[in-house]
C-alpha positions as CSV (number, residue, x, y, z in Angstrom):
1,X,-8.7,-14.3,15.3
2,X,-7.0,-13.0,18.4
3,X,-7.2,-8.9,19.1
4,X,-4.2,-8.2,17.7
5,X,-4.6,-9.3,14.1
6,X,-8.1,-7.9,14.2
7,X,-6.7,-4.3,15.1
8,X,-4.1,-4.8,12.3
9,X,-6.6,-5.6,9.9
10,X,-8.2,-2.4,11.0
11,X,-5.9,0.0,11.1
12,X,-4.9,-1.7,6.8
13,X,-8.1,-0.7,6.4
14,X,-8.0,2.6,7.8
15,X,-4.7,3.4,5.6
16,X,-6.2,2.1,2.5
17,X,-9.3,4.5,3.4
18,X,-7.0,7.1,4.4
19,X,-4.5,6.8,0.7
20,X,-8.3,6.9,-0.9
21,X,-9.0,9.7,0.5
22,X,-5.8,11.3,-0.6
23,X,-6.2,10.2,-4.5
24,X,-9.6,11.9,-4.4
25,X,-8.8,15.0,-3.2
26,X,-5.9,14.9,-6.1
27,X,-7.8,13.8,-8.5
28,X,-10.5,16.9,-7.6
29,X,-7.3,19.1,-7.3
30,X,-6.0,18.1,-10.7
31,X,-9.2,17.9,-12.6
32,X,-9.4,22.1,-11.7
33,X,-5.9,22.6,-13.1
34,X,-6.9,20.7,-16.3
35,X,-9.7,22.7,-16.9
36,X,-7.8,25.9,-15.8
37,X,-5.2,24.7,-18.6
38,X,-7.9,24.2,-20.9
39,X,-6.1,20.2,-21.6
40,X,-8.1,16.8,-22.0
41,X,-7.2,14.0,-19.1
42,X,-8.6,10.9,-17.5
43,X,-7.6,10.2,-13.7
44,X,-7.0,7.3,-13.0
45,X,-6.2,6.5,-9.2
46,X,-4.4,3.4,-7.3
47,X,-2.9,2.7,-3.8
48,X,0.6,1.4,-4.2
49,X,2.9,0.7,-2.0
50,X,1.6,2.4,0.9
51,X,1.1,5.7,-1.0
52,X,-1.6,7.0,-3.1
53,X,-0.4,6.9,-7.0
54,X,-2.4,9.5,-9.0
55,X,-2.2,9.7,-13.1
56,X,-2.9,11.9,-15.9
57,X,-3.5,9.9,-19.0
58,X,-5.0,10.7,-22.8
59,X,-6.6,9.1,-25.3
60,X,-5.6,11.8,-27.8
61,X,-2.6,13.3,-28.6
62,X,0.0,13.2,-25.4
63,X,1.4,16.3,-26.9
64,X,-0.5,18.6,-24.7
65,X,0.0,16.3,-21.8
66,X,4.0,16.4,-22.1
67,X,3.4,20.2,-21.5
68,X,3.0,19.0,-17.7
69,X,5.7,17.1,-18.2
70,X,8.2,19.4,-18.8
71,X,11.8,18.9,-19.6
72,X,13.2,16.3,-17.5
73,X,10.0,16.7,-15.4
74,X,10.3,19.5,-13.7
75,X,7.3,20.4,-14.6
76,X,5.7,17.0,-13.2
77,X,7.6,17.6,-10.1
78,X,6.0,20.9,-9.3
79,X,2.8,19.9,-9.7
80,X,2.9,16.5,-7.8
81,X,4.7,19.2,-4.8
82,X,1.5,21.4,-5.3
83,X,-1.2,18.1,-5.4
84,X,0.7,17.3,-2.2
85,X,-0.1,20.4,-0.5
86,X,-3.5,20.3,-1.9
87,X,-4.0,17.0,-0.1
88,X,-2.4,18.5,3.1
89,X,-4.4,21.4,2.9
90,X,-7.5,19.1,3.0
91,X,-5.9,16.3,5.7
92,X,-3.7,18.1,7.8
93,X,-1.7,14.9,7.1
94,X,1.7,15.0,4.9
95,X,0.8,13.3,1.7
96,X,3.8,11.2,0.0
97,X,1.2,11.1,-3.0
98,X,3.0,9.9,-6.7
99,X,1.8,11.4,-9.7
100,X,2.4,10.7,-13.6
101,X,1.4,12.3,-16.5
102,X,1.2,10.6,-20.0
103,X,3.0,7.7,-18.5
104,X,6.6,9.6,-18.0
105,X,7.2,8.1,-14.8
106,X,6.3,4.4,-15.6
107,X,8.8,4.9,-18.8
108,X,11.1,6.6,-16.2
109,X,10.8,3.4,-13.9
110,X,11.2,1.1,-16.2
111,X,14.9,2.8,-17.9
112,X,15.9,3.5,-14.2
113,X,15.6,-0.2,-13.1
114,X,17.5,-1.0,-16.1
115,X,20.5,1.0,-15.6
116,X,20.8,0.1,-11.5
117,X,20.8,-3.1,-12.7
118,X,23.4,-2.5,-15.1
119,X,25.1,-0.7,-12.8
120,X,24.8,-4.0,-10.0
121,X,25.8,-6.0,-12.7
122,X,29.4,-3.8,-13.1
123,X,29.9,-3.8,-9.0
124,X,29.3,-7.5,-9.4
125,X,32.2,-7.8,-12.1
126,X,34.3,-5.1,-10.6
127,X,34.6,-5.4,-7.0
128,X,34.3,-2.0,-7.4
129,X,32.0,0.5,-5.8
130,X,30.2,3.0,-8.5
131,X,29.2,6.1,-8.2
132,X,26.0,7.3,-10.4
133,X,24.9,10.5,-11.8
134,X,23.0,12.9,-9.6
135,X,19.3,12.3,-9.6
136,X,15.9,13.3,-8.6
137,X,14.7,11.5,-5.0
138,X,12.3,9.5,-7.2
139,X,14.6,8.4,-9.2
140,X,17.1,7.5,-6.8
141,X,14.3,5.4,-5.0
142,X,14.0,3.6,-8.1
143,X,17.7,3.0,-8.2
144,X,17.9,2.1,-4.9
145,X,15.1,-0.8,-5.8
146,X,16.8,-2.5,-8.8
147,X,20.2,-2.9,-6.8
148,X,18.3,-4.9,-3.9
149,X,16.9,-6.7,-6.5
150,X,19.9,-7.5,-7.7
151,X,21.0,-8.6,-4.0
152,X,23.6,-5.3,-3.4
153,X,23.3,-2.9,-1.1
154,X,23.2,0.9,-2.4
155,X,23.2,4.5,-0.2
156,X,22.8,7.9,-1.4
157,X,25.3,10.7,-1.1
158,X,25.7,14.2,-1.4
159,X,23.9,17.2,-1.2
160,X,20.8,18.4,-3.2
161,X,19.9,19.0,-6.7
162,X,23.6,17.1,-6.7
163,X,22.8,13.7,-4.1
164,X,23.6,10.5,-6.3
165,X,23.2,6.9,-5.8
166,X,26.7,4.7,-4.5
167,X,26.3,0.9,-5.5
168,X,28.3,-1.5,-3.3
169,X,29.9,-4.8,-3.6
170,X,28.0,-7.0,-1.2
């Protein structure tokens, strides 16, 4: 193994320590606002692509759970911003830390891949480049995913809460 590999092997291992870290101190975090809120969860905690992935689940009713949902996820959003800080309070490190609740995001994933590939499939027929609906960085990410997949190329535009995804012939 020559020094270089070794000190790339290293410093994997130092990120996956370091995204460990991160989930821990969220799942401590989140555990208090539970119990603050008074609502049953499990965390459950990952490393996924380069980023700590935190979630909320239930075994009962997800009714109370959606309640940290919120409409459209707003709610979800605030508290993954505040888990964040929580984390960077604790590092000193910017956290890009994902969190779900009741599995809203991994539903959200899946119908978002669906339509960028719908969409990819209509630039594909078209020629024609199409402009998408405004949407949420995460969900633009997602986007942004399913038309590589597809083998198009895709950028963002516009200005937030209103920046949308462009999909491009190839």
């Amino acid at each position: 193994m020559t020094e270089g590999t070794t000190s790339a092997a290293a410093e994997g291992a130092d990120t996956l320590t370091r995204l460990e870290q991160e989930g821990e101190i969220a799942a401590d975090y989140l555990e208090g606002l539970l119990d603050i809120a008074d609502l049953d969860g499990d965390i459950d905690m990952d490393v996924e692509a380069d980023r700590a992935s935190v979630s909320i689940i239930s075994d009962t009713s997800s009714r109370d759970l959606n309640k940290l949902v919120g409409r459209d996820g707003e709610v979800l959003e605030a508290l993954q911003e505040l888990t964040r800080l929580a984390v960077h309070r604790e590092t000193g490190d910017r956290s890009r830390l994902m969190l779900d609740i009741a599995g809203y995001r991994a539903q959200k994933r899946s119908e978002l891949s669906e339509l960028g590939a719908k969409a990819a499939a209509e630039v594909k027929n078209t020629g024609e480049p199409v402009k998408m609906k405004p949407m949420t960085p995460f969900e633009r990410k997602v986007v942004h995913d399913a038309i590589k997949a597809a083998g198009l190329r895709s950028e963002s535009e516009g200005e937030e809460p209103q920046r949308f995804v462009v999909v491009l012939p190839a």
